[in-house]
C-alpha positions in Angstrom: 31.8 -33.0 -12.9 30.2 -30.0 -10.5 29.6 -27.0 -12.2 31.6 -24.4 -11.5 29.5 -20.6 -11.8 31.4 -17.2 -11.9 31.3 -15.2 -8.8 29.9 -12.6 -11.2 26.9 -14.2 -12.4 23.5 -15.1 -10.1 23.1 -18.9 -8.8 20.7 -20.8 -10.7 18.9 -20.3 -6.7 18.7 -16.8 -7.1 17.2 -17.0 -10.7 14.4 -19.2 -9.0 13.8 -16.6 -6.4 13.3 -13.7 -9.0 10.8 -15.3 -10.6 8.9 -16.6 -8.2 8.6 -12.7 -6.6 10.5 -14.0 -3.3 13.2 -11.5 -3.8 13.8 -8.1 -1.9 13.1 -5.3 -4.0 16.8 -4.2 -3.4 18.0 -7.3 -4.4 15.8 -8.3 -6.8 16.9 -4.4 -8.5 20.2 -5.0 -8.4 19.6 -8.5 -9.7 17.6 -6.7 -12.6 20.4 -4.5 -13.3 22.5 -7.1 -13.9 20.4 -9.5 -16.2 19.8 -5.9 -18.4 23.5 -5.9 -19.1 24.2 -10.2 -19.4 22.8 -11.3 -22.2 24.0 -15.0 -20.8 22.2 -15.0 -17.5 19.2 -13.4 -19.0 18.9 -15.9 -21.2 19.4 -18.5 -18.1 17.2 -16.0 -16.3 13.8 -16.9 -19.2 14.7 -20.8 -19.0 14.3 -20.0 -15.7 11.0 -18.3 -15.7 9.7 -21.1 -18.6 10.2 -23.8 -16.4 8.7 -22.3 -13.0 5.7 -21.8 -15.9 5.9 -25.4 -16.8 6.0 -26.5 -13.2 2.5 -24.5 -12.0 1.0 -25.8 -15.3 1.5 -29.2 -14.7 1.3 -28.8 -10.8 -2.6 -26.8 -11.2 -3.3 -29.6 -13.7 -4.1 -31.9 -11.4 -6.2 -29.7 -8.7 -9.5 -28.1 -8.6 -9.4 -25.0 -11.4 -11.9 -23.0 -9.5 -9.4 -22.5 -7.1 -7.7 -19.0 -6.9 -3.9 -18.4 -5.9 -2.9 -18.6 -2.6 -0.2 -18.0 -0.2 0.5 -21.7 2.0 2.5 -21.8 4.9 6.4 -23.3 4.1 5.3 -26.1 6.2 2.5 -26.9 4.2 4.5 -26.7 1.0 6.6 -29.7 2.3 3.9 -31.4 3.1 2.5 -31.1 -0.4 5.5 -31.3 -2.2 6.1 -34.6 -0.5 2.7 -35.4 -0.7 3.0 -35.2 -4.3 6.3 -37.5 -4.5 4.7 -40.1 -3.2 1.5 -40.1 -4.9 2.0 -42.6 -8.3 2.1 -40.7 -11.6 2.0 -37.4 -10.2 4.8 -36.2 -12.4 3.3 -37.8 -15.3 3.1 -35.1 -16.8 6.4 -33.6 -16.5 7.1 -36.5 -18.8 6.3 -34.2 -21.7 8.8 -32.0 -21.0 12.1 -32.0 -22.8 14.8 -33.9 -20.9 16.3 -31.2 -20.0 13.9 -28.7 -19.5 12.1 -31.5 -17.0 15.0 -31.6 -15.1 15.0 -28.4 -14.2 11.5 -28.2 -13.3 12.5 -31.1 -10.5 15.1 -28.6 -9.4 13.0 -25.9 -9.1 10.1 -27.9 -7.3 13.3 -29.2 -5.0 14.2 -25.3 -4.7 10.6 -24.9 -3.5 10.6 -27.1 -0.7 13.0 -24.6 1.0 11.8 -21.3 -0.5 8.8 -19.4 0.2 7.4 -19.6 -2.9 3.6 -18.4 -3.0 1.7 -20.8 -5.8 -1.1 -23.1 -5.0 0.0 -26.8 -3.9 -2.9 -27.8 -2.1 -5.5 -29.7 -2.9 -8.9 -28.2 -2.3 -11.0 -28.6 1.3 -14.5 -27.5 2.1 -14.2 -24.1 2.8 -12.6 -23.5 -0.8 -15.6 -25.3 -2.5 -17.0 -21.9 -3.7 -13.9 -20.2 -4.8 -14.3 -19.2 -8.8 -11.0 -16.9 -9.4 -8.7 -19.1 -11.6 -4.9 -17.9 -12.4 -5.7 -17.3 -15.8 -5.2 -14.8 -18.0 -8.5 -12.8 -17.7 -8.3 -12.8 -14.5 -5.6 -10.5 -14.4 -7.7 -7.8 -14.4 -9.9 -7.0 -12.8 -14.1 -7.5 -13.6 -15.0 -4.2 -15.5 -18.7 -4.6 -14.7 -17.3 -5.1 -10.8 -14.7 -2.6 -10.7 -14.7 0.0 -13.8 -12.7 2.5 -11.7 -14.3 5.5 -10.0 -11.9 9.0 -9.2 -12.5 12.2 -7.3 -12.3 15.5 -8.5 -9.1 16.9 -7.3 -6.4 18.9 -9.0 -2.9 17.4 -9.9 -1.5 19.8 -7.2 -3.7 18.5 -4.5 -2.8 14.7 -5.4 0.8 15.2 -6.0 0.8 17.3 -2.3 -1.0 14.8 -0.6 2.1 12.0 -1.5 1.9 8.5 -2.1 0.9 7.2 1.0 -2.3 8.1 3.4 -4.8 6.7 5.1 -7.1 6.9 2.2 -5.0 4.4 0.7 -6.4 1.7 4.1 -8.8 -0.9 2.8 -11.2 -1.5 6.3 -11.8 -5.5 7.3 -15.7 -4.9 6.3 -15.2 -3.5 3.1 -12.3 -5.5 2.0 -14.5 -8.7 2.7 -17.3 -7.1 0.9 -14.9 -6.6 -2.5 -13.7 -10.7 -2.0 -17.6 -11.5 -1.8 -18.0 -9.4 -5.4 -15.2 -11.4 -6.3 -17.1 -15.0 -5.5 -14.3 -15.3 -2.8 -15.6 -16.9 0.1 -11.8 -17.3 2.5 -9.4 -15.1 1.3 -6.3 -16.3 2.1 -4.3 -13.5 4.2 -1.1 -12.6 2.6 -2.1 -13.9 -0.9 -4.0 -11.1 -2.5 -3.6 -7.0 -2.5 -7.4 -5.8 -2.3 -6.3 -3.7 -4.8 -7.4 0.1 -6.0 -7.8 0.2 -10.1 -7.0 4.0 -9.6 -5.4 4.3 -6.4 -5.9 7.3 -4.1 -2.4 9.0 -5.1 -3.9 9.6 -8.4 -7.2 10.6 -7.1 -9.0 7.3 -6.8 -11.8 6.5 -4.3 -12.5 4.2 -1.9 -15.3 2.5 -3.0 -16.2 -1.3 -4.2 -16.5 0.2 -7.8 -12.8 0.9 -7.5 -11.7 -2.3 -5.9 -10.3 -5.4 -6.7 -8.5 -8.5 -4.9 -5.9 -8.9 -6.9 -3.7 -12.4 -6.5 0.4 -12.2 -5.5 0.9 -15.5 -7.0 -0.3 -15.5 -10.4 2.2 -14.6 -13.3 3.5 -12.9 -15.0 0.9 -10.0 -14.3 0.4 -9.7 -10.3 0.2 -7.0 -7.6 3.8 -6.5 -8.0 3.7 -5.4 -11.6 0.8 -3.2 -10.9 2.1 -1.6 -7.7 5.1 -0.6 -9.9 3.1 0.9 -12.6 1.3 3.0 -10.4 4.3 4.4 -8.8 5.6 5.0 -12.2 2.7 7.2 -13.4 2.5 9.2 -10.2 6.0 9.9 -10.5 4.7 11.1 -14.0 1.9 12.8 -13.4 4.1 15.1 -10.7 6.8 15.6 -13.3 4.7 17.3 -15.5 4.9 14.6 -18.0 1.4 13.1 -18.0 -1.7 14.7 -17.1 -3.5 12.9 -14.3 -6.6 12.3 -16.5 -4.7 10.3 -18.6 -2.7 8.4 -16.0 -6.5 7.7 -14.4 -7.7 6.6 -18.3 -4.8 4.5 -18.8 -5.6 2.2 -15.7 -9.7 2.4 -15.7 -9.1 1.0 -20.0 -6.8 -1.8 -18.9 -3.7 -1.7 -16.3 -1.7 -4.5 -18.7 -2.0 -2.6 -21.6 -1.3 0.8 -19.9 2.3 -1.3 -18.4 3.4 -2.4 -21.7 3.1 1.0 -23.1 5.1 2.6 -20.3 7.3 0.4 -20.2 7.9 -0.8 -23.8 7.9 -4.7 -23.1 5.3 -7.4 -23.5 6.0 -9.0 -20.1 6.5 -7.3 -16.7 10.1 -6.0 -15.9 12.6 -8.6 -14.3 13.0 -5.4 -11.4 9.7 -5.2 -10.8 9.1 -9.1 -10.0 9.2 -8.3 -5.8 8.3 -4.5 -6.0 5.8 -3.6 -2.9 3.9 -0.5 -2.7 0.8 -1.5 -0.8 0.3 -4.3 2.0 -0.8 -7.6 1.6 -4.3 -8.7 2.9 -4.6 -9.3 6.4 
C-alpha cells in the first residue's frame, strides 16, 4: 500500500536534503522551525541523519582513508553510484544494518543519485595520492600547532562598525594554496572546503596562515556551516553588549566545537544551521 504523508509534515526527500547541507538556508530555517515543534518528524528527521551516517561509513570503508572530503560533480556521482551497483559485494556491508534501517540507507543512496549531495564517492587517482585530511573527528578542528588563532588589536567599536563583511574577510589564490599545503593538501577540490578564519576578521582576526584553516563542507556533523553560524552568532553578541570580544576571540582560538555547544546548549549542530553560508566556498 503507498504511503500516504500529511501535507503538513516534510517528505522523507526533504529530510535527506537537510542533512546532507543541500538545503537553502531559508528553507532549511523554516524546515528547522518545524522539526523544533514535531516531535514525529524530528524523530524521522535523526533516523534520517543515522542512516546518511551509516551510508558514508560504509561507503568511505571501502576507499582510500587518506582522502579528505570532497565536492564531485552530479555527473560523477552517477557514475560512482552506478559504479558501485555493479561492483560484487559492494554493499556488503550494508548487510549489517538492521533490515530496516538498510533499507533506508538504499533510499538515501537512490536519493543521492539525483541530489547534489557533497560526500566522497570516488575512488582515489594520482593526484590525490598525497592527501592526509581524513573526515574524522579530530579533524574538525583545525591543527592548533598550524592555526592557534592570531587577532588584532582593535576595540569592539571599531569591529562591530566595520560589519560583517569586508575585504579583509578575502582569502588571495597564493595564500589560500599556501594554508592547503600546511594542511598536506596537495588539489583542493574547489567548492569543497571554506579556507576558513579561526577568528574571523569581524571579530578582529588576521589574515595570516596562523589564523587559517581549510575547513571541509562535507564532513558531519561539524562543517563550515556550523562554524559560519557560530561566528555570526557571537558577533551578533559581541555588538549587543552581551560578550566581550576577548572572550568571543578565546572561545574560538580554545576550541570552535566546544565554544558551539556552549552557545547553543546542544551536543550536535542545530537542524537550522545544517545549509547556513556566511563565507564563500573555495575557488
Amino acid at each position: 500500500m503507498m504511503r500516504r504523508e500529511r501535507p503538513d509534515h516534510p517528505r522523507e526527500e526533504d529530510l535527506v536534503r537537510l542533512a546532507a547541507g543541500e538545503m537553502a538556508p531559508a528553507q532549511a530555517a523554516a524546515l528547522g522551525a518545524h522539526l523544533d515543534t514535531c516531535v514525529q518528524c524530528r524523530s524521522a528527521f535523526e533516523g534520517v541523519r543515522q542512516a546518511l551516517d551509516d551510508y558514508t561509513r560504509a561507503h568511505n570503508a571501502m576507499l582510500d582513508p587518506r582522502i579528505p572530503p570532497a565536492a564531485p560533480s552530479r555527473a560523477a556521482l552517477r557514475r560512482r553510484l552506478a559504479d558501485t551497483r555493479a561492483e560484487p559485494g559492494a554493499w556488503a556491508a550494508l548487510l549489517l544494518l538492521p533490515t530496516r534501517k538498510a533499507g533506508l540507507v538504499l533510499g538515501i543512496a537512490a536519493l543521492l543519485a539525483v541530489a547534489t549531495v557533497r560526500f566522497l564517492t570516488s575512488r582515489p587517482g594520482p593526484q590525490d595520492a598525497d592527501r592526509s585530511i581524513a573526515a574524522s573527528g579530530e579533524h574538525f578542528a583545525p591543527d592548533p600547532q598550524l592555526t592557534p588563532g592570531l587577532a588584532a588589536a582593535v576595540s569592539r567599536d571599531s569591529v562591530c562598525a566595520a560589519g560583517s563583511e569586508g575585504s579583509e574577510a578575502v582569502v588571495d589564490a597564493a595564500l589560500a594554496l599556501a594554508v592547503f599545503r600546511r594542511y598536506g593538501i596537495a588539489n583542493p577540490q574547489p567548492g569543497a572546503y571554506e579556507v576558513d578564519f579561526l577568528i574571523p576578521p569581524e571579530l578582529g582576526g588576521v589574515k595570516d596562515v596562523r589564523n587559517l584553516w581549510p575547513q571541509a563542507y562535507d564532513i558531519h556533523p561539524w562543517n563550515a556551516h556550523a562554524k559560519d553560524a557560530l561566528e555570526d552568532d557571537l558577533r551578533q553578541s559581541v555588538c549587543d553588549g552581551r560578550l566581550s570580544l576577548e572572550e568571543a576571540q578565546r572561545a574560538l582560538a580554545k576550541g570552535w566545537i566546544a565554544a558551539y555547544k556552549e552557545r547553543f546548549r546542544t551536543a550536535t549542530p542545530l537542524v537550522q544551521h545544517a545549509a547556513f553560508l556566511k563565507d564563500e566556498p573555495w575557488q
